[in-house]
C-alpha positions in Angstrom: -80.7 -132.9 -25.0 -81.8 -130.7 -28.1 -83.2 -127.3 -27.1 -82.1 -127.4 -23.8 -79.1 -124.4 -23.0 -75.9 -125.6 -22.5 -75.4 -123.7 -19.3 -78.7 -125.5 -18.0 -77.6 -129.5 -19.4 -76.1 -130.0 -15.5 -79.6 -129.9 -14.6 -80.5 -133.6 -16.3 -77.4 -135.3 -15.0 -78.1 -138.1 -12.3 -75.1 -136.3 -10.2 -77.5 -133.3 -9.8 -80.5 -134.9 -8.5 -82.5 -131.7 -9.6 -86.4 -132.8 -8.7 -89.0 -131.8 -11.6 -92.6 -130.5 -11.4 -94.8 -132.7 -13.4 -97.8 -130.9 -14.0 -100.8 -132.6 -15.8 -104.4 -132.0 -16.6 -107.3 -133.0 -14.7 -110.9 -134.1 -16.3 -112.3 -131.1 -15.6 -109.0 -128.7 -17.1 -107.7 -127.8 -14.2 -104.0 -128.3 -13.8 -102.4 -131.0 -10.9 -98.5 -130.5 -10.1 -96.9 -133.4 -8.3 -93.1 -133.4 -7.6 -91.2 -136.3 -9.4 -87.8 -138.2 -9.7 -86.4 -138.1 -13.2 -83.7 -139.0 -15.6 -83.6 -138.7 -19.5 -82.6 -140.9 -22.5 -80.9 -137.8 -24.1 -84.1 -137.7 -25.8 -86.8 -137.9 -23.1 -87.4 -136.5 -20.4 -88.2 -140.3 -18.4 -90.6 -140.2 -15.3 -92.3 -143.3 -13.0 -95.2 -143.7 -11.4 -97.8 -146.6 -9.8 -100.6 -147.6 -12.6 -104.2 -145.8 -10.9 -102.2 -142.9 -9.3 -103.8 -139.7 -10.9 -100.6 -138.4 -12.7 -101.1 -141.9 -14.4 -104.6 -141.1 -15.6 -104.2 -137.6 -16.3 -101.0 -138.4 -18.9 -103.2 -141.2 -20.1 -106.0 -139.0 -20.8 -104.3 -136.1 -22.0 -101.0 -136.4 -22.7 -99.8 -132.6 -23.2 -97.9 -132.0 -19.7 -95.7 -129.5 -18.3 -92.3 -130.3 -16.7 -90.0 -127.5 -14.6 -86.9 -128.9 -13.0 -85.2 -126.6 -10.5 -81.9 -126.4 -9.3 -81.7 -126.7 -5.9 -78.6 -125.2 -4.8 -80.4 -121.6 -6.5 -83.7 -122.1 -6.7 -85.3 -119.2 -9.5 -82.6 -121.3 -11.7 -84.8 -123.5 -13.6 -85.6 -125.2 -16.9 -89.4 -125.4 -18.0 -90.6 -127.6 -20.9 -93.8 -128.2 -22.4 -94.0 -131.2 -24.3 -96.3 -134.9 -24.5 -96.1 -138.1 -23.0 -95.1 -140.3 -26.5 -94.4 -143.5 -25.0 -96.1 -145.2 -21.5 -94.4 -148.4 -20.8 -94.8 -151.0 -18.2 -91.9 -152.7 -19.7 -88.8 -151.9 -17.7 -91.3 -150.1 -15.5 -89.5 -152.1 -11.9 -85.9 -150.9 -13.2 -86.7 -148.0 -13.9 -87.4 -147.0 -10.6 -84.9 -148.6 -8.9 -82.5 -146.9 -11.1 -84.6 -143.6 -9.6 -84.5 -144.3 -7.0 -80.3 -145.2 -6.6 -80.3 -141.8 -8.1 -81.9 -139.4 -5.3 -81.8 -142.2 -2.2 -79.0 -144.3 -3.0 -81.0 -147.3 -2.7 -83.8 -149.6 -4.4 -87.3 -148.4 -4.4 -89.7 -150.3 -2.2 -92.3 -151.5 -4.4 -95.9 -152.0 -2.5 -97.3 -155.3 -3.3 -99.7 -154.8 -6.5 -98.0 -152.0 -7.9 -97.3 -151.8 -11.6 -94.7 -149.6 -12.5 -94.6 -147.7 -15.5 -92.5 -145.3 -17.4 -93.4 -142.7 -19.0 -91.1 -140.6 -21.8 -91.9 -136.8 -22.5 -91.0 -135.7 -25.9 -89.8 -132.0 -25.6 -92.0 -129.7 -27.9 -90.5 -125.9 -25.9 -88.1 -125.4 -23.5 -87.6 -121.8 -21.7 -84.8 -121.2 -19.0 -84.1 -119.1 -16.3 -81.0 -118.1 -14.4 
């Protein structure tokens, strides 16, 4: 992916199930950090969540988010990025997360009944590393 360091690309293969902090912004400014699955389109960084949840909102609302992805075999190695949601899709949204979810569990997501799925792509705008 451009702008990330090549010594920090294993970090956004599905092999390394590396988790990301999604962090968005509430109504009121204040910042709200959830832990999330991810994968990319070599472009995007690509995250999933339920339609309602407040991630959902917040990236609705305000689209600027920040995203650090830690390895977890040495944890103060990282990759931060600041960037903006471009693209929210419901299209796919199911697939997605069972790919996800195949990814870190091995096995389909469990979708609860009423649950709309949807995808959401991060278009990097700065990247900083640390090793």
């Amino acid at each position: 992916m451009q702008g990330i360091p090549e010594k920090h690309q294993n970090l956004l293969k599905d092999e390394t199930k590396a988790f990301a902090f999604l962090a968005t912004i509430m109504p009121d400014g204040s910042p709200q950090v959830t832990p999330v699955w991810f994968n990319t389109d070599n472009e995007h960084i690509l995250i999933n969540s339920a339609q309602g949840r407040t991630k959902d909102r917040n990236m609705k609302a305000r689209p600027k988010v920040a995203v650090t992805i830690m390895d977890l075999s040495t944890p103060y190695r990282y990759l931060q990025v600041r960037g903006r949601v471009v693209e929210i899709t419901t299209e796919g949204g199911d697939d997605h997360i069972h790919a996800l979810s195949r990814k870190y569990m091995g096995t389909n997501y469990s979708i609860e009944p009423g649950d709309i799925r949807t995808t959401y792509k991060i278009l990097l705008e700065s990247v900083s590393s640390m090793d």
